[in-house]
ZAPABA-874678 format. One record per residue (C-alpha): residue number from 1; x, y, z. Coordinates in nm, 2 decimals, padded with zeros to 4 digits. Layout:
// residues N
ATOM, pagu, x, y, z
ATOM, NUM, X, Y, Z
...
This chain:
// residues 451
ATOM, pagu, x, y, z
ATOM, 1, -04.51, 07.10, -00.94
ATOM, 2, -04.17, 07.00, -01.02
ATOM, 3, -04.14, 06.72, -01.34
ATOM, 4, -04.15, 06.34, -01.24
ATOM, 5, -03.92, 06.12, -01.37
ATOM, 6, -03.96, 05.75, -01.42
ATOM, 7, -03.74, 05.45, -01.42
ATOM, 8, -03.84, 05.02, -01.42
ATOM, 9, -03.73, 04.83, -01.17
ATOM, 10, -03.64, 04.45, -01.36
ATOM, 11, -03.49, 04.15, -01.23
ATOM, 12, -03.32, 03.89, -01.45
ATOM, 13, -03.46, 03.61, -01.31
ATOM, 14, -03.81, 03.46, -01.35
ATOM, 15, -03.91, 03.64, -01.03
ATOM, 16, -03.87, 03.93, -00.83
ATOM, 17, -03.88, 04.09, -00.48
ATOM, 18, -03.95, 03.78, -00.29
ATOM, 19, -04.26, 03.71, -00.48
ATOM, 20, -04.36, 03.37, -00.70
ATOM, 21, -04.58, 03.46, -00.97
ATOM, 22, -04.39, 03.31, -01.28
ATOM, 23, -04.70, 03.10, -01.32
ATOM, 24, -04.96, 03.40, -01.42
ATOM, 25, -05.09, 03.30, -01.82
ATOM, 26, -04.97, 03.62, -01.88
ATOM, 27, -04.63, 03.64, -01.72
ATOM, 28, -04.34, 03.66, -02.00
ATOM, 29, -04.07, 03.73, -01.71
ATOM, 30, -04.03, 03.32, -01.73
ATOM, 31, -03.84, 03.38, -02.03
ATOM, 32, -03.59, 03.62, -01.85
ATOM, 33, -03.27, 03.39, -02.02
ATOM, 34, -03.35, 03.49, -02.38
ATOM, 35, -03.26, 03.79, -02.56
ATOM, 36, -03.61, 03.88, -02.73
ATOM, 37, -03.74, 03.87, -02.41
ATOM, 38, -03.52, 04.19, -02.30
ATOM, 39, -03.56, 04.35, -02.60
ATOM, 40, -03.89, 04.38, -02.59
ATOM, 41, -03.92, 04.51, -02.27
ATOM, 42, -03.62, 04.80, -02.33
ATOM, 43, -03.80, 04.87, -02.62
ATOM, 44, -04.13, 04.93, -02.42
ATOM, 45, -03.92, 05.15, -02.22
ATOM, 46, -03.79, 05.36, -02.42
ATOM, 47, -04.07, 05.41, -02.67
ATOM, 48, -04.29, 05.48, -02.42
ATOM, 49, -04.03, 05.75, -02.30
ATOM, 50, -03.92, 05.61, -01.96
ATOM, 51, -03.57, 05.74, -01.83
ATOM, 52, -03.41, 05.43, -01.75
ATOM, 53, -03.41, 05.05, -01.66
ATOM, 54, -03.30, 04.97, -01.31
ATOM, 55, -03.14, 04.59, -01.31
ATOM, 56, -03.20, 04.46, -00.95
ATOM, 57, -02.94, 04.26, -00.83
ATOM, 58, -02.83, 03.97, -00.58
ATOM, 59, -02.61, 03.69, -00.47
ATOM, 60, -02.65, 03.36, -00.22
ATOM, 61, -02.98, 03.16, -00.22
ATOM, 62, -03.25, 03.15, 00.00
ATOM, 63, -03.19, 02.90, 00.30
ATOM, 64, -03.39, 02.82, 00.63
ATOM, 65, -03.20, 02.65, 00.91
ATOM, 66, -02.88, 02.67, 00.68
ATOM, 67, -03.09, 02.45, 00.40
ATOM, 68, -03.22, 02.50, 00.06
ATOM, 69, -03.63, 02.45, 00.09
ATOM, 70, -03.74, 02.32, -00.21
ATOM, 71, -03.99, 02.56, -00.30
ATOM, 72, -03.74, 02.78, -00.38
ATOM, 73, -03.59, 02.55, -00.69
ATOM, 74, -03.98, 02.47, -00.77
ATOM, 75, -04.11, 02.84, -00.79
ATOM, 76, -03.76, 02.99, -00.91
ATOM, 77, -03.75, 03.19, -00.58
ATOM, 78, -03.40, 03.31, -00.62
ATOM, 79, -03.17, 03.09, -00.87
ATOM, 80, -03.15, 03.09, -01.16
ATOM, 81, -03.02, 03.43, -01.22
ATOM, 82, -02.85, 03.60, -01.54
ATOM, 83, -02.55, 03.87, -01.46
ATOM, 84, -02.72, 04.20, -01.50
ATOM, 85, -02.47, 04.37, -01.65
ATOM, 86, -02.41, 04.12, -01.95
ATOM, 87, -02.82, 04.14, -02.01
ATOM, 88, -02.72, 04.56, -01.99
ATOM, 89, -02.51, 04.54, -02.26
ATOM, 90, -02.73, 04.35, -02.51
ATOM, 91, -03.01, 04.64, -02.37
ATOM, 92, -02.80, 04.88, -02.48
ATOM, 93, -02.71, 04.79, -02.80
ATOM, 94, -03.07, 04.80, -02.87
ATOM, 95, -03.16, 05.13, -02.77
ATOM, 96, -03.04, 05.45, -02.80
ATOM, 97, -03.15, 05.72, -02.53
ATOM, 98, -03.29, 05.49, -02.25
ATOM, 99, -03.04, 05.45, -01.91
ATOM, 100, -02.97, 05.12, -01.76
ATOM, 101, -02.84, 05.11, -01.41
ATOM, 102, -02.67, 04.78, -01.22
ATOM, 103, -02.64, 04.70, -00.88
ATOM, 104, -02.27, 04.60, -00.78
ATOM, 105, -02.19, 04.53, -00.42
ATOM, 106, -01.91, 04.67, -00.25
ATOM, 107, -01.87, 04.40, -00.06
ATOM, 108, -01.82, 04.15, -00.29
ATOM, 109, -01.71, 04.35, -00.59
ATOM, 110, -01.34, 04.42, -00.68
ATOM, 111, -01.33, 04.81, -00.72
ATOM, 112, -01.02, 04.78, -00.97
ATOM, 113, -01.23, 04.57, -01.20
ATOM, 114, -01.53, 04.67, -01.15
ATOM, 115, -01.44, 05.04, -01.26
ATOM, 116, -01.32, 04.93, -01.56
ATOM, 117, -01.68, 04.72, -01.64
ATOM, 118, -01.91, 05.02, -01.56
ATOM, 119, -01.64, 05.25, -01.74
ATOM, 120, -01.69, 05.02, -02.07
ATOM, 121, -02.08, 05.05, -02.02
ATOM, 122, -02.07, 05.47, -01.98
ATOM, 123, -01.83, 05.48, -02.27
ATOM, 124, -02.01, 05.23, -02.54
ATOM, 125, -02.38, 05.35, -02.42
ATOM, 126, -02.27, 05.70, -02.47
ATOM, 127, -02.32, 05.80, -02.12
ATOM, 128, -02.63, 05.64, -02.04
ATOM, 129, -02.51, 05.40, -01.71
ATOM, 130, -02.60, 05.39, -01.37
ATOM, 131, -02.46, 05.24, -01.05
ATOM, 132, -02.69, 05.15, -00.77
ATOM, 133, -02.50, 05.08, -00.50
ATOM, 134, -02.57, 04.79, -00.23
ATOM, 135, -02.34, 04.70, 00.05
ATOM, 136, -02.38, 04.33, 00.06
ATOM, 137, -02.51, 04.06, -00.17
ATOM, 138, -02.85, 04.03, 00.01
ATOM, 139, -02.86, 03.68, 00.18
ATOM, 140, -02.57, 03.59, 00.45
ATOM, 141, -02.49, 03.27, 00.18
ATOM, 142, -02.38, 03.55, -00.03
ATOM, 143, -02.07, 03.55, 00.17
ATOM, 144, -02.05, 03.18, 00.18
ATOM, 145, -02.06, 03.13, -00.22
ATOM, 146, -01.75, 03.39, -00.21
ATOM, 147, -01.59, 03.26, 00.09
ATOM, 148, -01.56, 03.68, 00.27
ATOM, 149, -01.66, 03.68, 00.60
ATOM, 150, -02.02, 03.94, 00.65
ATOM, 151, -01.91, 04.22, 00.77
ATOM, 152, -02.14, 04.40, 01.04
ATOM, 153, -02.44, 04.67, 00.88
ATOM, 154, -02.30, 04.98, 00.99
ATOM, 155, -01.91, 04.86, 00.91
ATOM, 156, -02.03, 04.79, 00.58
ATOM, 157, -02.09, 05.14, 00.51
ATOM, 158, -01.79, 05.19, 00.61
ATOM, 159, -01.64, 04.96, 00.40
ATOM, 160, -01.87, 05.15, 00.08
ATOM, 161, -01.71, 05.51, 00.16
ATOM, 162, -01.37, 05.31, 00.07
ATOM, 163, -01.49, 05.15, -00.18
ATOM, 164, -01.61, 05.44, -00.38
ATOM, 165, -01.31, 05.64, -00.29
ATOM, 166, -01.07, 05.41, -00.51
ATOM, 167, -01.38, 05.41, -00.80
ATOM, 168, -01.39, 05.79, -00.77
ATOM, 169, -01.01, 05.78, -00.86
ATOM, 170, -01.00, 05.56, -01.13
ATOM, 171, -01.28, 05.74, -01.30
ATOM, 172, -01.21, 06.06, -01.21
ATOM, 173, -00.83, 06.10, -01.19
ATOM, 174, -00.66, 05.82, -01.39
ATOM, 175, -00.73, 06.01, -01.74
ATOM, 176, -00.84, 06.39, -01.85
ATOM, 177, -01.15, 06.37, -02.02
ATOM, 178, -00.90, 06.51, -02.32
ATOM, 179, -00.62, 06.27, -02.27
ATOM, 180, -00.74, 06.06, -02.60
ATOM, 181, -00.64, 06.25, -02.87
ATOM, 182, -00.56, 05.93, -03.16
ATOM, 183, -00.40, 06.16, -03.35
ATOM, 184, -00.23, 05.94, -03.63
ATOM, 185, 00.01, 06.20, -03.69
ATOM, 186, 00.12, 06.26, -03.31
ATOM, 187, -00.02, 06.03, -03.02
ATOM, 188, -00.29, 05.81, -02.91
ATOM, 189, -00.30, 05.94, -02.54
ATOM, 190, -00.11, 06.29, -02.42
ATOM, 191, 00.11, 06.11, -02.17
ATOM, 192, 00.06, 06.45, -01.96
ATOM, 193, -00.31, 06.41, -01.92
ATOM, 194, -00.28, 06.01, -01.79
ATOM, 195, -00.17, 05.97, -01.38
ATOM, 196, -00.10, 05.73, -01.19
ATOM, 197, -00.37, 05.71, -00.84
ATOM, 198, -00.26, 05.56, -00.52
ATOM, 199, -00.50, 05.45, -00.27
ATOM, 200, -00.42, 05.27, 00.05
ATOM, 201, -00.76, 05.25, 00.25
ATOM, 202, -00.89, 05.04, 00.55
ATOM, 203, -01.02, 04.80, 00.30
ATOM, 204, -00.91, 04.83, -00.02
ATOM, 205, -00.58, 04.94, -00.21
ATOM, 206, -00.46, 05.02, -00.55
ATOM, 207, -00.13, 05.21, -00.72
ATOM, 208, -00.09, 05.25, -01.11
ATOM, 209, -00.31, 05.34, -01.43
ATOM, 210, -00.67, 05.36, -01.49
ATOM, 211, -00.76, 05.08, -01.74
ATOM, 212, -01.01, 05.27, -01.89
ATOM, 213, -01.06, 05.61, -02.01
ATOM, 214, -01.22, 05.87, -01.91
ATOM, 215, -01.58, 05.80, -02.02
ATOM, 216, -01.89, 06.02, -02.14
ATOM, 217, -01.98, 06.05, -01.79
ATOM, 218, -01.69, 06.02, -01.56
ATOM, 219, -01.86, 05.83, -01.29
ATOM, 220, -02.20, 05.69, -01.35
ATOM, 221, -02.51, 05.85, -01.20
ATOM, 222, -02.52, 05.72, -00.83
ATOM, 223, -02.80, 05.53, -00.74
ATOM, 224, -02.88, 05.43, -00.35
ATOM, 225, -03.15, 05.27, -00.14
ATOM, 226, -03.01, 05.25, 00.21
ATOM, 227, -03.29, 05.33, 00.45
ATOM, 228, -03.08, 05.29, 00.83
ATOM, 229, -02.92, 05.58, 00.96
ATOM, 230, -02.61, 05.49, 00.82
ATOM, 231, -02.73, 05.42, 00.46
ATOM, 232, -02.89, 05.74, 00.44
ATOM, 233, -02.57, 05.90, 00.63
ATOM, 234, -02.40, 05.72, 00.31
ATOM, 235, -02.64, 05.87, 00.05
ATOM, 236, -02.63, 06.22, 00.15
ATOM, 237, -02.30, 06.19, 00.10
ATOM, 238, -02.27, 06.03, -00.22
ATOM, 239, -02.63, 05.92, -00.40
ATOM, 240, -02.75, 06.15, -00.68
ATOM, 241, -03.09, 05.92, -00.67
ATOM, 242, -03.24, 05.77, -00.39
ATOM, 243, -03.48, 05.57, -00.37
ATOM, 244, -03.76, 05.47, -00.06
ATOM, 245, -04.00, 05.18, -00.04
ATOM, 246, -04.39, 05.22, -00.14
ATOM, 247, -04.59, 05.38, 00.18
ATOM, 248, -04.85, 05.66, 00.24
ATOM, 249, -04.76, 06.03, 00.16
ATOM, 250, -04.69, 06.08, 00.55
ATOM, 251, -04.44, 05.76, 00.55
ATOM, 252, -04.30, 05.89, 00.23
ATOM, 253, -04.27, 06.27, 00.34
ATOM, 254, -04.07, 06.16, 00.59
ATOM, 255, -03.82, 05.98, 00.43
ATOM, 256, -03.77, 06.25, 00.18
ATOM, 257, -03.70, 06.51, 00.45
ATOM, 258, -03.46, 06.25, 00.65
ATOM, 259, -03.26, 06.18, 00.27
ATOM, 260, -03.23, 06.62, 00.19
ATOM, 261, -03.10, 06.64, 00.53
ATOM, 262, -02.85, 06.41, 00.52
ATOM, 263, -02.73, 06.59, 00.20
ATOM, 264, -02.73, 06.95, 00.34
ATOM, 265, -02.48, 06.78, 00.62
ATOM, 266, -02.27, 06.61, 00.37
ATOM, 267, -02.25, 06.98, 00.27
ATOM, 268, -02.48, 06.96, -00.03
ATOM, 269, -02.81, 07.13, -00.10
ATOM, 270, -03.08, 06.97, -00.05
ATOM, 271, -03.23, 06.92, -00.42
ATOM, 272, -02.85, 06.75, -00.52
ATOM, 273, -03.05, 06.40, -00.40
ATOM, 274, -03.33, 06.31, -00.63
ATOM, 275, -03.59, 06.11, -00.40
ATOM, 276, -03.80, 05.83, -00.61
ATOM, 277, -04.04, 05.59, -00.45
ATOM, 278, -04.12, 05.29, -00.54
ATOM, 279, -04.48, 05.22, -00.70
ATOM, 280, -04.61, 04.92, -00.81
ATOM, 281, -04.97, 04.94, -00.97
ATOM, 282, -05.23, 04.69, -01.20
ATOM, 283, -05.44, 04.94, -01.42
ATOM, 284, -05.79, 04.81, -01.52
ATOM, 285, -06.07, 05.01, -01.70
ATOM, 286, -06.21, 05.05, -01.34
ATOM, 287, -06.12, 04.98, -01.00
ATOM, 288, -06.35, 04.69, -00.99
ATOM, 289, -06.18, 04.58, -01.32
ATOM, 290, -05.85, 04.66, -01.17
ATOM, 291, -05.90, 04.45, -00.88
ATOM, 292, -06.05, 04.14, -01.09
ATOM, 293, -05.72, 04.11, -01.22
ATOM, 294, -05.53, 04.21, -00.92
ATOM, 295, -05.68, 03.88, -00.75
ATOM, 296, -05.55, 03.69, -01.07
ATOM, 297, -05.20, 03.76, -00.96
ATOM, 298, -05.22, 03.69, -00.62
ATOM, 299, -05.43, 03.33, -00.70
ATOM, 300, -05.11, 03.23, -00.91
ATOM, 301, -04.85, 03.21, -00.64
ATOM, 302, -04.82, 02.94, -00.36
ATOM, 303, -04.83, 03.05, 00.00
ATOM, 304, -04.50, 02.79, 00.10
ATOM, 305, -04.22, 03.04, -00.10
ATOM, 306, -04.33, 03.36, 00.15
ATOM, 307, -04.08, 03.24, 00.45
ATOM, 308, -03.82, 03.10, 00.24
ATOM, 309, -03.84, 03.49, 00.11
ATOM, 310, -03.85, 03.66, 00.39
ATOM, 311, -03.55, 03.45, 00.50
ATOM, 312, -03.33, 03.54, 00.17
ATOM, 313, -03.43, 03.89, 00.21
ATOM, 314, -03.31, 03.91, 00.60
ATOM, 315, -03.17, 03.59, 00.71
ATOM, 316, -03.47, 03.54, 00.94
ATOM, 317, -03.71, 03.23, 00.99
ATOM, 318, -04.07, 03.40, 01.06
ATOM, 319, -04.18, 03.04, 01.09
ATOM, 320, -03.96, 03.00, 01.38
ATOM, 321, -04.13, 03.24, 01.60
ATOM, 322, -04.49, 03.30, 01.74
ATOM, 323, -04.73, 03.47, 01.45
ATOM, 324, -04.79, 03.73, 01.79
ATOM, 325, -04.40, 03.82, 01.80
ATOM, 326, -04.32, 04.19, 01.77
ATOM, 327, -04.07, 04.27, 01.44
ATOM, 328, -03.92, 04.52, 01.69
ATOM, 329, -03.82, 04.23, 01.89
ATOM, 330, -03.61, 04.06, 01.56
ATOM, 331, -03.24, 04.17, 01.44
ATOM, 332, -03.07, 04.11, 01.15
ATOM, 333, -02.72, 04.20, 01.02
ATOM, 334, -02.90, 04.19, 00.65
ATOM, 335, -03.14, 04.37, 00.51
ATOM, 336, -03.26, 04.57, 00.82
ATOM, 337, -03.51, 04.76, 00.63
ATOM, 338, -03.72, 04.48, 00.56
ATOM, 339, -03.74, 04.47, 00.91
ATOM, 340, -03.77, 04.78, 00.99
ATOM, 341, -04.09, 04.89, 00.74
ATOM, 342, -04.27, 04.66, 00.98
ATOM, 343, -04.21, 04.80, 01.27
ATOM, 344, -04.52, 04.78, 01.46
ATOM, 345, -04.68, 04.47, 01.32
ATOM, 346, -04.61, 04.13, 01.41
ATOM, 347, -04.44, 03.84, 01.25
ATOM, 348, -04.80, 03.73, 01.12
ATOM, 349, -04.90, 04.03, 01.01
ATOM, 350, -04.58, 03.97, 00.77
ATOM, 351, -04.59, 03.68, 00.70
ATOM, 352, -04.91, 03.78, 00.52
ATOM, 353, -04.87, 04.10, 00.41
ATOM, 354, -04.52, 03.93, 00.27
ATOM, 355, -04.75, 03.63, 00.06
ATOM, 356, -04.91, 03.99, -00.11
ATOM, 357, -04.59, 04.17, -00.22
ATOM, 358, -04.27, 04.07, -00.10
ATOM, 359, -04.01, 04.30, -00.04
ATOM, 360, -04.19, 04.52, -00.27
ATOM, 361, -04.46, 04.79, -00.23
ATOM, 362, -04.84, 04.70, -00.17
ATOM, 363, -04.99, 04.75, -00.52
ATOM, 364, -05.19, 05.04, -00.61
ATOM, 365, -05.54, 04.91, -00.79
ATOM, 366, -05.74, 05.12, -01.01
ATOM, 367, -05.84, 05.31, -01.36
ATOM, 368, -05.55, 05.49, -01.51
ATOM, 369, -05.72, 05.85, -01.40
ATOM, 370, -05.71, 05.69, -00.98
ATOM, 371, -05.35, 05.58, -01.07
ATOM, 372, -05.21, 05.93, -01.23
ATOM, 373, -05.42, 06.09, -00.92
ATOM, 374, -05.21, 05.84, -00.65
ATOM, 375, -04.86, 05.99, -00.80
ATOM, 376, -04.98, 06.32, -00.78
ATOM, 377, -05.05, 06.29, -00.45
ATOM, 378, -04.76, 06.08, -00.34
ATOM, 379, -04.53, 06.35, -00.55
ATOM, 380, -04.70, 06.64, -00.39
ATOM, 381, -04.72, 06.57, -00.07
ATOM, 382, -04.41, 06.40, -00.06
ATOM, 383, -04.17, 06.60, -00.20
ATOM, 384, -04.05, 06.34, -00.47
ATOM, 385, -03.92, 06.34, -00.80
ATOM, 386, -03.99, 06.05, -00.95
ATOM, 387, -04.08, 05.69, -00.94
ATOM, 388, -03.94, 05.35, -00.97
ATOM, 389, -04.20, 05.15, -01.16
ATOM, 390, -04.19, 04.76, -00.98
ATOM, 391, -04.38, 04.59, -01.24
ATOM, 392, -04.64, 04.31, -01.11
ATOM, 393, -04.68, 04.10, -01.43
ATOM, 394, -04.46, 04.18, -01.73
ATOM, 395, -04.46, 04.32, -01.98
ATOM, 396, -04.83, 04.38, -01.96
ATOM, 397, -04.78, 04.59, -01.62
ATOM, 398, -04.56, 04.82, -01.80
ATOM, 399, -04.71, 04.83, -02.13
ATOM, 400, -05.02, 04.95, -01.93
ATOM, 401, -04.85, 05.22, -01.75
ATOM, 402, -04.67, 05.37, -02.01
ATOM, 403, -04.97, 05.36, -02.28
ATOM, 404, -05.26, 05.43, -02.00
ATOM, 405, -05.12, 05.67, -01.77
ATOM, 406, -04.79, 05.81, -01.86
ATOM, 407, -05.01, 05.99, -02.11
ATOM, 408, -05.28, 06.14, -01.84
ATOM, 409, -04.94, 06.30, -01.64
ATOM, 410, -04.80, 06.39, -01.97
ATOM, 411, -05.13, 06.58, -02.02
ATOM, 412, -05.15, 06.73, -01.67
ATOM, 413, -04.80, 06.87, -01.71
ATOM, 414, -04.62, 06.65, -01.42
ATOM, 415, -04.43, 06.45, -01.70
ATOM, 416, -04.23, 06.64, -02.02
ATOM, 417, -03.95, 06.52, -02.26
ATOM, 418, -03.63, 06.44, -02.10
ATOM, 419, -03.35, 06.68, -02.20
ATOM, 420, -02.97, 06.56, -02.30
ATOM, 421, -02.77, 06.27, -02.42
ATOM, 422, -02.68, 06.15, -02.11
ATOM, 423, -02.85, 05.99, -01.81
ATOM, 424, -02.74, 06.22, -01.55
ATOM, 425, -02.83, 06.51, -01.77
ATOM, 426, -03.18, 06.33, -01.84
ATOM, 427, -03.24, 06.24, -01.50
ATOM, 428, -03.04, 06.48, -01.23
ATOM, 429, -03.12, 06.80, -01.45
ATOM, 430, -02.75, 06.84, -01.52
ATOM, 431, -02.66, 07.08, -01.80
ATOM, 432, -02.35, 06.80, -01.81
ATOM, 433, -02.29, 06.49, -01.81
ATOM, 434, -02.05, 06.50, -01.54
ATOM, 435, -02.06, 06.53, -01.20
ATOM, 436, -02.12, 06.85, -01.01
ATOM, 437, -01.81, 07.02, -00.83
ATOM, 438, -01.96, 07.03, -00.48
ATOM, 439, -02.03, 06.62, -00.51
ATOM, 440, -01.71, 06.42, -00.31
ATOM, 441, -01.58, 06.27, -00.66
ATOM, 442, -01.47, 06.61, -00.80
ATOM, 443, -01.18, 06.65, -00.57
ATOM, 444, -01.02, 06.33, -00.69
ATOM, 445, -01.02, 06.48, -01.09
ATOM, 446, -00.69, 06.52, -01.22
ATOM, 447, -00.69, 06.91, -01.23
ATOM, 448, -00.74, 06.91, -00.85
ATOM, 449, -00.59, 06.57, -00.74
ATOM, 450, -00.55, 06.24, -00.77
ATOM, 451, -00.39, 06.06, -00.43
């Protein structure tokens, strides 16, 4: 069996994936807006060995009939927020091996600038940053806050591939990796080794100089989630990690085939994509245990913030439609796979199954031996290579899985050391910390080209 690697999946707000449990005695995610908070928790990460910390990410506010319910503002549904890649720098500066990864939008992102953020990240982490691309900002009042006009699903995809083009130059073309010399006696820069890119795309454009240099990585390790045809279309093409909703090993298998063959047609192999799942879990010294406080959680969130969710998450009102009402029969120009991972239920089969565990994955409740058996047979059968831990309460969620069960796959051989300075060479199995020659970013590298 191949070797699993493991990421957490935080959120800097008070709560996460659609869910409103900020209230649980034990939840510290309330004090998401200090520093000690996120210190301990990368701390917990990267003692207990984990690869990386994956920074969720969103814009707009949650809105029903184009208003602002108040159970949003009352259970901290969506706002406040911190920017994730300010709370990544303070993480960084406080570890020393573990990866962080951001989500930046291409839709509402400015590619000039935001290569030269990530760029500063790679290059004063060492090489341990991570990009997980989104093509929107989540809710439709994302566009609204920004004043863009939403641009169609599939278009937005579109509107990525250009996107990342102009990224891939900047980071890959605008300076050798050797083009710093700071030799007092000669120069700073070989003027040779620093190019000027040009880029005049259907969305985006740029001409001149690279602000940054070339970092530790190049481009950061490319994260992706898009589960439509044309997200996965997008991530063969591009995504080093992908990553898949919770499910059954059948649900999961599938996915997993559908994400290697869109590699092999972006004319990759199939193994280039590493497929992680998401698993969420609450370990207790038994199942019974394990469900006990399972029940906790779910007693300390109200029932009135599940279709204000749902309606951030997809722009849809459940409460507008009959609880019989086929999802297949509902469209969205948002988030279509938190539509689509319903198909076959109705809207009250969501709207419960939503009150549960949001946009996340239903919750896996046992003993730390059930737990370590579940990803074996998820990974197995599956074909994956890794999980994204979703934490249900924190820190205690994560301080149980890396002290209770991390050790049992450790001791089963599923889980070793992670190899290499930086996170692509810790997570993608690179033997550096670049990208590979057959992924699309190479041919923009100066040696080869740069326009």
């Amino acid at each position: 069996m191949k070797q699993l690697h493991f990421g957490l999946f935080e959120n800097a707000q008070a709560n996460d994936t659609g869910r409103a449990t900020w209230r649980h005695p034990d939840n510290e995610r309330v004090n998401y807006d200090t520093l000690e908070y996120w210190t301990k928790i990368a701390e917990v990460c990267e003692n207990g060995g984990l690869d990386f910390l994956f920074l969720a990410d969103a814009w707009g506010w949650a809105e029903v009939d184009g208003v602002r319910p108040d159970v949003a503002s009352i259970e901290g549904l969506d706002l406040p927020r911190l920017d994730p890649f300010i709370v990544a720098s303070a993480i960084l500066a406080r570890t020393s091996s573990l990866g962080v990864v951001m989500t930046g939008s291409t839709l509402l992102e400015q590619p000039y600038a935001f290569a030269r953020r990530m760029a500063t990240l790679d290059q004063l982490s060492g090489g341990r940053i991570g990009w997980n691309i989104v093509t929107t900002g989540t809710a439709d009042t994302a566009v609204k806050a920004f004043g863009v006009p939403m641009v169609a699903h599939d278009e937005r995809y579109a509107m990525a591939d250009d996107f990342v083009e102009l990224v891939y130059k900047l980071w890959e073309g605008a300076w050798e990796p050797d083009a710093l010399t700071k030799d007092k006696n000669g120069n700073f820069a070989d003027p040779a080794k620093v190019h000027a890119i040009s880029h005049d795309g259907p969305y985006f454009r740029s001409e001149g100089y690279g602000n940054s240099a070339y970092s530790p990585q190049g481009t950061p390790v490319l994260f992706q989630a898009g589960a439509s045809p044309a997200g996965r279309t997008f991530g063969g093409r591009h995504g080093e990690c992908m990553f898949v909703g919770g499910g059954s090993v059948e649900q999961l298998a599938e996915h997993s085939r559908a994400i290697r063959a869109a590699a092999v047609d972006a004319g990759r192999t199939a193994d280039s994509v590493k497929v992680m799942a998401e698993f969420r879990c609450v370990v207790g010294e038994t199942k019974e245990d394990a469900q006990r406080l399972y029940q906790r959680v779910l007693d300390s969130q109200t029932p009135d913030v599940t279709v204000a969710s749902y309606a951030w998450f997809t722009g849809l009102d459940l409460s507008s439609y009959d609880p019989q009402t086929p999802m297949t029969d509902l469209h969205t120009e948002l988030s279509q796979s938190q539509v689509s991972r319903f198909a076959g239920k109705t809207v009250g089969d969501v709207l419960k199954d939503w009150h549960e565990h949001g946009a996340g994955s239903k919750a896996f409740v046992g003993s730390p031996e059930e737990i370590a058996d579940r990803i074996i047979e998820l990974a197995e059968g599956a074909d994956l290579d890794g999980f994204l831990l979703a934490p249900v309460i924190q820190p205690g969620s994560t301080i149980d899985f890396v002290e209770r069960v991390l050790p049992i796959l450790r001791e089963r051989g599923v889980v070793g050391e992670s190899n290499g300075a930086s996170l692509r060479e810790r997570l993608v199995g690179s033997d550096r910390p670049t990208l590979p020659d057959n992924h699309p970013a190479a041919r923009y590298r100066a040696t080869v080209a740069v326009a």
